[in-house]
C-alpha positions in Angstrom: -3.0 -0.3 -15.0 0.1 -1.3 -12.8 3.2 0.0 -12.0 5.1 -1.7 -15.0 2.4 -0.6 -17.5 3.4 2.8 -16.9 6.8 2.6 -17.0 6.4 0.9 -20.7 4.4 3.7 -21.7 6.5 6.4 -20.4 9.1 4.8 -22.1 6.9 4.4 -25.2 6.0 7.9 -25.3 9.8 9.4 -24.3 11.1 7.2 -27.6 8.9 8.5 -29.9 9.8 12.1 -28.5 13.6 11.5 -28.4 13.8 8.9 -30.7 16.1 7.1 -28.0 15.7 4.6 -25.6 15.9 6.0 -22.1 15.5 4.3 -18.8 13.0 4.5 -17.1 11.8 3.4 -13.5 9.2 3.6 -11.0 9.5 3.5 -7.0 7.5 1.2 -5.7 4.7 -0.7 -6.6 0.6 0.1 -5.4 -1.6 -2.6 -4.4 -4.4 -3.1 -7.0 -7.0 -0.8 -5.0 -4.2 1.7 -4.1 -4.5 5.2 -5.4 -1.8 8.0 -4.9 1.7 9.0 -6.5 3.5 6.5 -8.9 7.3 8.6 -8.6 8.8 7.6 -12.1 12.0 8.5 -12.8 14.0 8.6 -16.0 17.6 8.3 -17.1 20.4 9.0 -14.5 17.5 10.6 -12.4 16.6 6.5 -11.5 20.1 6.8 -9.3 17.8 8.4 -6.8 15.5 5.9 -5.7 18.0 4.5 -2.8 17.1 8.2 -1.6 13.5 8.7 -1.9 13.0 5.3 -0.6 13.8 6.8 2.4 11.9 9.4 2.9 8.6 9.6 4.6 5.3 8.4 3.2 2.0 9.4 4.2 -1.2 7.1 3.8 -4.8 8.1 4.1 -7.6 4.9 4.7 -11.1 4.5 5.2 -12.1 1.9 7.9 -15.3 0.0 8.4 -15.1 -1.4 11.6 -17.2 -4.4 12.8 -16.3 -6.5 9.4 -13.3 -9.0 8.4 -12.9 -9.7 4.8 -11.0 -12.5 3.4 -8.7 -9.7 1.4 -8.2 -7.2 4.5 -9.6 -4.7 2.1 -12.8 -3.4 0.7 -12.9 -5.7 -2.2 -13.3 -9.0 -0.4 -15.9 -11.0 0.7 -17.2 -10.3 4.6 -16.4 -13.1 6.5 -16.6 -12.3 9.8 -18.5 -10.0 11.9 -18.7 -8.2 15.0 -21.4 -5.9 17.3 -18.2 -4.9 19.1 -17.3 -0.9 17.8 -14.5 1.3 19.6 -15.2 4.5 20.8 -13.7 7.8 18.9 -11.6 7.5 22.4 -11.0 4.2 22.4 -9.6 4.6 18.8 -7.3 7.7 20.0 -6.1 5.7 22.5 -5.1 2.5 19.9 -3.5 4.7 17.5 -0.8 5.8 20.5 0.4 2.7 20.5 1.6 1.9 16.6 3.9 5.2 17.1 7.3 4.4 16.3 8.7 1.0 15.0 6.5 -1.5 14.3 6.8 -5.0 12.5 4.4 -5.5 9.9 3.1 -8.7 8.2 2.0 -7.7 4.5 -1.2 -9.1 3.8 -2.0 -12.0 1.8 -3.4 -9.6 -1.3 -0.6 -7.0 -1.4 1.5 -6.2 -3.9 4.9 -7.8 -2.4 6.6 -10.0 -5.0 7.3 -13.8 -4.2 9.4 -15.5 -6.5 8.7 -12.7 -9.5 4.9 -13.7 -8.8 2.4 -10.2 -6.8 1.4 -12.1 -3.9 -2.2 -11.1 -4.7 -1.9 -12.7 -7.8 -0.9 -16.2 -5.7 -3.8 -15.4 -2.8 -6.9 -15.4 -5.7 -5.7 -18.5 -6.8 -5.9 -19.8 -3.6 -1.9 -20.1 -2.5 -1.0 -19.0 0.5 2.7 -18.1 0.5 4.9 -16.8 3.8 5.4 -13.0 3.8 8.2 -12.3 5.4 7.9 -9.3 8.4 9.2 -5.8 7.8 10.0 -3.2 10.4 8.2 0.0 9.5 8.5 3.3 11.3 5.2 5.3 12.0 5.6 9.0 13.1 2.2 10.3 13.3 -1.1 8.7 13.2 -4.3 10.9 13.3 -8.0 9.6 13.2 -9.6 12.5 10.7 -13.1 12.4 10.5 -15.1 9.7 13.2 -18.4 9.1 13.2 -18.8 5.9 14.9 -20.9 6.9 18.3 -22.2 10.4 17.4 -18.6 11.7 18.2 -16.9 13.4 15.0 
């Protein structure tokens, strides 16, 4: 189900209630393996999204290191791999560095539109398109759980 699918149901469901037509949003779009909060809002409430796209975000993601799909995420093929594993240290010491503003190249399968067209949509057909870089602010990076040399 994507972002726009439940929006129209939202809708669908708030017009059968009211018997009116309200408007009806959502604030920002997942990628198609992304899982988390879809914020919908409704009526004048959709005034707030310049607001709440401000506000801070907070991921979570599971790494495999040692293995390069051609999707940068667990649903593609492997198509490269490597022996070479960081250390639970070495990884500490990494994250340190991606604090504070950091410009970020979207990946080919992500959910950015390009000429009203998902850019994942064009990448499985084989259509690579240029995404343009975004600055994006990180305040706080924490590796959770490691088990990579023994080291949790």
């Amino acid at each position: 189900m994507t972002s726009s699918d439940v929006v129209v149901k939202v809708r669908g469901i708030l017009r059968r209630v009211s018997g009116e037509k309200q408007k009806v949003g959502h604030l920002g779009t997942l990628d198609p393996i992304g899982t988390g909060v879809l914020p919908i809002a409704v009526g004048t409430a959709t005034r707030l999204f310049d607001y709440m796209q401000q506000k801070v975000k907070v991921y979570r993601a599971t790494f495999v290191f040692g293995e390069t799909t051609d999707t940068l995420d667990c649903t593609g093929k492997v198509v490269e791999n490597s022996s070479v594993i960081p250390t639970r240290k070495q990884i500490d010491e990494a994250t340190k560095n991606i604090i504070g503003d950091v410009e970020q190249i979207p990946p080919q399968y992500s959910a950015k539109s390009v000429g009203g067209v998902r850019a994942y949509d064009l990448a499985r057909k084989g259509i690579q398109v240029e995404l343009k870089p975004k600055i994006v602010t990180v305040y706080y990076v924490k590796a959770v759980d490691c088990d990579i040399d023994g080291t949790p």
